[in-house]
Backbone as CSV, one residue per row, in Angstrom:
resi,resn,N_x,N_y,N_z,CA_x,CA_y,CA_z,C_x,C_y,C_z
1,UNK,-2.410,8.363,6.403,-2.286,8.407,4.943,-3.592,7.913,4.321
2,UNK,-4.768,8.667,3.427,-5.450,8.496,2.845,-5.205,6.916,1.981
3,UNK,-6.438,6.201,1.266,-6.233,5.666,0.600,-6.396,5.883,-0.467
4,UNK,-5.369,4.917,-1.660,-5.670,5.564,-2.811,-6.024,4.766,-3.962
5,UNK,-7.142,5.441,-4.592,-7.741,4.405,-5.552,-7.192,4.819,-7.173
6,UNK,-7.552,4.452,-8.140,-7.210,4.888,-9.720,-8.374,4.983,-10.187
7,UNK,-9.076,5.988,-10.929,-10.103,6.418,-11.161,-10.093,5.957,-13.069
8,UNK,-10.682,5.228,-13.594,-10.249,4.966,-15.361,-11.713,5.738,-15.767
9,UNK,-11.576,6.807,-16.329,-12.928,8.045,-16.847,-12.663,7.233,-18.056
10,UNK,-14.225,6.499,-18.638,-13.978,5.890,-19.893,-14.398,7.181,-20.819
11,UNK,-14.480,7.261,-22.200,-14.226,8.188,-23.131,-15.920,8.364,-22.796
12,UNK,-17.151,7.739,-22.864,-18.194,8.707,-22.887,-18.006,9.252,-21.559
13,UNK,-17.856,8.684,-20.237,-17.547,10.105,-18.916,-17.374,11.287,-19.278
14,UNK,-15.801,11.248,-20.100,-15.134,12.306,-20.210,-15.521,13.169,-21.037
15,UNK,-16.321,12.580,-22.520,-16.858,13.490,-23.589,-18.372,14.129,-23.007
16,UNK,-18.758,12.750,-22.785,-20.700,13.170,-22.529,-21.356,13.327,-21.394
17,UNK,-20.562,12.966,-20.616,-20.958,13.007,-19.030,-20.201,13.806,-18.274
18,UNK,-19.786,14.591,-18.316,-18.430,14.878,-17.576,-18.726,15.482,-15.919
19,UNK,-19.858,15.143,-15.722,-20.569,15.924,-14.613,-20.404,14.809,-13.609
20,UNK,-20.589,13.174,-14.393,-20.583,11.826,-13.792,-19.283,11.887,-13.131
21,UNK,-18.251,12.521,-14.175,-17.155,11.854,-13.123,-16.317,12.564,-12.282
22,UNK,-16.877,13.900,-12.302,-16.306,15.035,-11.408,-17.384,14.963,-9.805
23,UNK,-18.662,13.704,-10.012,-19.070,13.783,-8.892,-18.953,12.611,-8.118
24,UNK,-17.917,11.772,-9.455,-17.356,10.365,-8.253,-16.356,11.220,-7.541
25,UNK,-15.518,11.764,-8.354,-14.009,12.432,-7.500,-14.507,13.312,-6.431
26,UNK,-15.778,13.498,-6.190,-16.517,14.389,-5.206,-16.234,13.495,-3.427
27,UNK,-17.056,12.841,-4.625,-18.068,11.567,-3.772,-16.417,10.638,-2.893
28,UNK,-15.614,10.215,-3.960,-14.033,9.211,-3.117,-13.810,10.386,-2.153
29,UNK,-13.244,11.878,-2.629,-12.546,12.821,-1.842,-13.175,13.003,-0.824
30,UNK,-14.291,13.118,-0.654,-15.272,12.778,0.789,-14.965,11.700,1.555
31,UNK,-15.013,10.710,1.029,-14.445,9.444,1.663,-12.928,9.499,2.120
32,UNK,-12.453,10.689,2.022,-11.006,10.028,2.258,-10.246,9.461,1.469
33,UNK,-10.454,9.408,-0.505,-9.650,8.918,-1.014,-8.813,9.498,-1.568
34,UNK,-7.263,9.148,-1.838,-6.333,9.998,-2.644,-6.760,9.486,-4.471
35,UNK,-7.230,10.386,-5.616,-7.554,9.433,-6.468,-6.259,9.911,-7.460
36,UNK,-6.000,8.794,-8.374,-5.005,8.755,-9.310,-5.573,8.684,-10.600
37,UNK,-5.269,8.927,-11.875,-5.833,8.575,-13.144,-4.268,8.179,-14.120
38,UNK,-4.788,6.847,-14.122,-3.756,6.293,-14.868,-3.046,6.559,-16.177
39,UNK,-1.694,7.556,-16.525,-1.283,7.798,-17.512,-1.577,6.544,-19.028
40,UNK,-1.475,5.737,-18.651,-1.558,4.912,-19.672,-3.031,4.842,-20.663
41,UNK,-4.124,4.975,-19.629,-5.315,4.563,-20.000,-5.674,5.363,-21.196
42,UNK,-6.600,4.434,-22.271,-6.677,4.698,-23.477,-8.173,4.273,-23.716
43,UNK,-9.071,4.285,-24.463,-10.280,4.237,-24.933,-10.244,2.775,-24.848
44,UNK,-11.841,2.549,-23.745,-12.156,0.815,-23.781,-12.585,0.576,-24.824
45,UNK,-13.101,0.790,-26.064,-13.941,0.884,-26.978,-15.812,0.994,-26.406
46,UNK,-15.716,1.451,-25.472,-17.223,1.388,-25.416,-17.667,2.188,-26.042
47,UNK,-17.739,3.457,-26.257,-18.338,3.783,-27.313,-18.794,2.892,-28.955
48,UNK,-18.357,2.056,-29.494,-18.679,1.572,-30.404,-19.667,0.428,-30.242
């Protein structure tokens, strides 16, 4: 059974980078990880 991590894509990943975080999920799935993205997660405020 793979391990499995939770991946939290903060809002610039997902808006401005989106290349960043399709090449962590690259990069874990290589490793062997199962990744999850947490229903709950909501904007850290970093952007501001």
């Amino acid at each position: 059974m793979p391990n499995t991590v939770q991946l939290f894509a903060t809002c610039l990943i997902d808006t401005l980078q989106p290349h960043i975080g399709e090449a962590v999920v690259r990069v874990l799935e290589r490793a062997g990880m199962q990744i999850t993205f947490p229903e709950a997660q909501t904007c850290c405020g970093q952007p501001a």
